[in-house]
C-alpha positions in Angstrom: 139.0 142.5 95.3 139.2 138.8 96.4 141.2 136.6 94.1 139.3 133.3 94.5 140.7 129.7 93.4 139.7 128.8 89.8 139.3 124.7 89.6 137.4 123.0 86.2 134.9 120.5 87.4 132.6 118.7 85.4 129.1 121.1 84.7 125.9 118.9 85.9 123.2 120.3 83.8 125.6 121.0 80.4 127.9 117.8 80.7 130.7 119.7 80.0 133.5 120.6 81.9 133.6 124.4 83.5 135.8 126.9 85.9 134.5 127.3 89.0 135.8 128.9 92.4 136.4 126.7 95.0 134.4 128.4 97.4 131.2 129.1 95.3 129.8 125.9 93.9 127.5 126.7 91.3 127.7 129.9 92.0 131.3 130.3 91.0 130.7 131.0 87.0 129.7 134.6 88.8 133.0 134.7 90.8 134.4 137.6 89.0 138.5 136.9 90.2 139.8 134.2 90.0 142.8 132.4 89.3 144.5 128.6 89.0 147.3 130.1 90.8 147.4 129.3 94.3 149.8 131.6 95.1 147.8 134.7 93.7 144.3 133.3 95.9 143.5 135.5 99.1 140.0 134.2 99.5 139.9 132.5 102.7 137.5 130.0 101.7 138.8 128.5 98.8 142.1 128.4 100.8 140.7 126.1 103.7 138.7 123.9 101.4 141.7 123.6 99.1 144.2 123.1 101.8 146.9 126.1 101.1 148.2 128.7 103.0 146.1 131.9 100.9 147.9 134.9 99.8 148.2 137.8 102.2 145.7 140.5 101.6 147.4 143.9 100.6 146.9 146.4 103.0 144.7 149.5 101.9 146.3 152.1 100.0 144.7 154.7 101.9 144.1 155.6 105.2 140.9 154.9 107.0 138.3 157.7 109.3 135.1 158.3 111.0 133.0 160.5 109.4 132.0 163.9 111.4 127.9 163.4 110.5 127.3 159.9 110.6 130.6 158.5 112.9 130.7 155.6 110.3 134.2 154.2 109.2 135.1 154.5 105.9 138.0 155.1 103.5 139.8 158.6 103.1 141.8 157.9 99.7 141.8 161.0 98.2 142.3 164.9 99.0 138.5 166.3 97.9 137.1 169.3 98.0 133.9 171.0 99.7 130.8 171.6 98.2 131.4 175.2 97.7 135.1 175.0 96.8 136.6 175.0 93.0 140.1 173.7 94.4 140.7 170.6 96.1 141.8 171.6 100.0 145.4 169.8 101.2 144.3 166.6 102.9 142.5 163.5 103.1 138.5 163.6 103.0 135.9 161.0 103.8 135.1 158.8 100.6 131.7 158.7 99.4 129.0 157.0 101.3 125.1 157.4 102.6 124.1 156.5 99.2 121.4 154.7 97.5 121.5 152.3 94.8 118.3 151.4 93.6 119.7 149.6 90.5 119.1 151.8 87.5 123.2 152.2 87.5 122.8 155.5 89.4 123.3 156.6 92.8 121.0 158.7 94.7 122.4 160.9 97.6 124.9 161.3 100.0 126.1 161.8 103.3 126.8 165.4 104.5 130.2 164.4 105.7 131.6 163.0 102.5 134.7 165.3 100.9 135.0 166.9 104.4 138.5 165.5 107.2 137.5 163.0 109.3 136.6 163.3 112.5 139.8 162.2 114.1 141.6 165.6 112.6 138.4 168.2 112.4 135.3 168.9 113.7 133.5 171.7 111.9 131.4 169.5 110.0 130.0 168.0 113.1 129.2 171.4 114.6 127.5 172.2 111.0 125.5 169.1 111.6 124.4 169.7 115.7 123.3 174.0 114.5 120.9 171.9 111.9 119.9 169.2 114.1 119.1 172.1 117.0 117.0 174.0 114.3 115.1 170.9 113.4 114.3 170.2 116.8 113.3 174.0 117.7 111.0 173.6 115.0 109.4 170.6 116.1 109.2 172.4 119.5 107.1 175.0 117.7 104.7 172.4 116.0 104.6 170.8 119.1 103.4 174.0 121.1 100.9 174.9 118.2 99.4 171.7 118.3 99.0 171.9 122.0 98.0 175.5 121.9 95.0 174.0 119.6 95.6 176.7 117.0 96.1 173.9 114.2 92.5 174.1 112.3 92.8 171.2 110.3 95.2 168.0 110.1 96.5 165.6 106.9 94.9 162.3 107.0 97.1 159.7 103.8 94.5 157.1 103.3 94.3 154.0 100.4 92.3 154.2 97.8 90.7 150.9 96.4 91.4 151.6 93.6 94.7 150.2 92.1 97.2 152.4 89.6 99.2 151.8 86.8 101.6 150.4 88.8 99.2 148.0 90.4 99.7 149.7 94.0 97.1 151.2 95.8 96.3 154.9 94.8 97.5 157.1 98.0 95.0 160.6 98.8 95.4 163.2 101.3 92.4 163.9 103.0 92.9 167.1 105.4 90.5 166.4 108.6 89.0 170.3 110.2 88.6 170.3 113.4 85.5 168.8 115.6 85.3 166.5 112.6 84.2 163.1 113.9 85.3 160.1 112.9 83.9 159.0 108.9 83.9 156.2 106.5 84.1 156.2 103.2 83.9 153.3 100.5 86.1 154.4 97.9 89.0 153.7 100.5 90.5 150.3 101.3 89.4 148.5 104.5 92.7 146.5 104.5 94.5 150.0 105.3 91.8 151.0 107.4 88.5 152.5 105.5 87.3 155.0 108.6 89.0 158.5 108.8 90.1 159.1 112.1 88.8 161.9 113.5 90.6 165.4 114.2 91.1 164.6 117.4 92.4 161.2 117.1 94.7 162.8 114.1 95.7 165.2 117.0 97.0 163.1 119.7 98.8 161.0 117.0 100.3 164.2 116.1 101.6 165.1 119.5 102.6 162.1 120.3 105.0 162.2 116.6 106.1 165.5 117.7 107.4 164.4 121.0 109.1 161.2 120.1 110.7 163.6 117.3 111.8 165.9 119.7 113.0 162.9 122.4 115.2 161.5 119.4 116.9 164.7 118.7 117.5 165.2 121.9 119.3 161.8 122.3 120.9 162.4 119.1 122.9 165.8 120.2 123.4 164.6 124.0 125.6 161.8 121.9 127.3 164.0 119.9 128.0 166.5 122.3 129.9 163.6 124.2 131.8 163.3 121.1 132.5 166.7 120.6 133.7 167.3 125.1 136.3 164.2 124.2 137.6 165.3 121.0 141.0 165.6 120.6 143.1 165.2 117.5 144.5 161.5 116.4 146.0 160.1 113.4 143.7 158.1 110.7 142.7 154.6 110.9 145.2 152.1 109.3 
């Protein structure tokens, strides 16, 4: 964490006389480190302003590595365990990211590479990762044909409702188009998000066209990796 510079200054709006980090101006009642010590202060900022030489920043304690599914760099720090494993397996593993943190002091997900070796000393993770990313593309392949074959009968349309919920956003409906239907309107739905339903055919090409930029990503995606994988060799972790 970055030890800021701690100096009092006189508060505008209470008239009184208040710690604040160099750096943060009236922000700085948020800084949450900080010191009066200029030889404890890393911050680079308060440093410059202030005029002093800042205080070396520590070095991490633990090693750094690029995760096998996303190829992100993150820390390592601890020796962690798979998801199907009780005991913790003999070397370092990728720290948790790929979360969300919408705010209600949770966390919501992660990325399939967390508690597996970085990428720089394994690889079976990322093999893991291209067998599901070829199975999600086959699929798509199979949609694809079906869709093209014209054996698809009918096809999802979300549409708006006028209507507002509880929450004061538009209600969502889906509406599942048959096919040879033409294109409809319909009052109940909102003309900002577009009141006519498409019709199947419309709904159609927009599905093809999905499917094939799907499959075009995917493909990308694993010619990328499979790069990776041709140069991989072993190498030590990230300092």
């Amino acid at each position: 964490m970055t030890t800021h510079l701690r100096v009092i200054r006189k508060d505008a709006l209470r008239g009184e006389m208040v710690g604040r980090a160099a750096c943060h101006g009236w922000r700085a009642r948020s800084a949450v480190h900080t010191t009066e010590v200029q030889a404890d202060v890393d911050c680079l900022k308060c440093a410059k302003k202030m005029g002093f030489t800042p205080k070396p920043k520590a070095a991490p304690a633990s090693p750094g590595g690029t995760c096998q599914v996303c190829f992100g760099q993150y820390r390592a720090p601890h020796k962690g365990s798979t998801h199907d494993e009780k005991e913790p397996r003999p070397f370092h593993s990728m720290a948790n990211h790929g979360f969300q943190r919408p705010g209600d002091g949770y966390l919501y997900g992660k990325c399939p590479g967390v508690n597996h070796q970085p990428f720089e000393k394994d690889h079976e993770r990322t093999d893991w990762y291209v067998t599901r990313l070829e199975e999600t593309k086959a699929s798509h392949e199979r949609v694809l044909a079906q869709l093209k074959a014209g054996s698809i009968d009918e096809l999802p349309y979300q549409g708006h409702l006028r209507e507002r919920g509880a929450d004061g956003h538009r209600k969502v409906i889906v509406i599942l188009v048959k096919k040879g239907a033409m294109r409809t309107f319909r009052q109940d739905l909102d003309l900002a998000y577009g009141g006519n339903i498409p019709s199947f055919d419309e709904l159609l090409q927009r599905a093809i066209a999905q499917e094939e930029g799907s499959i075009s990503g995917l493909a990308t995606h694993l010619r990328i990796i499979d790069a990776r994988l041709k140069a991989w060799t072993e190498k030590e972790l990230l300092p």
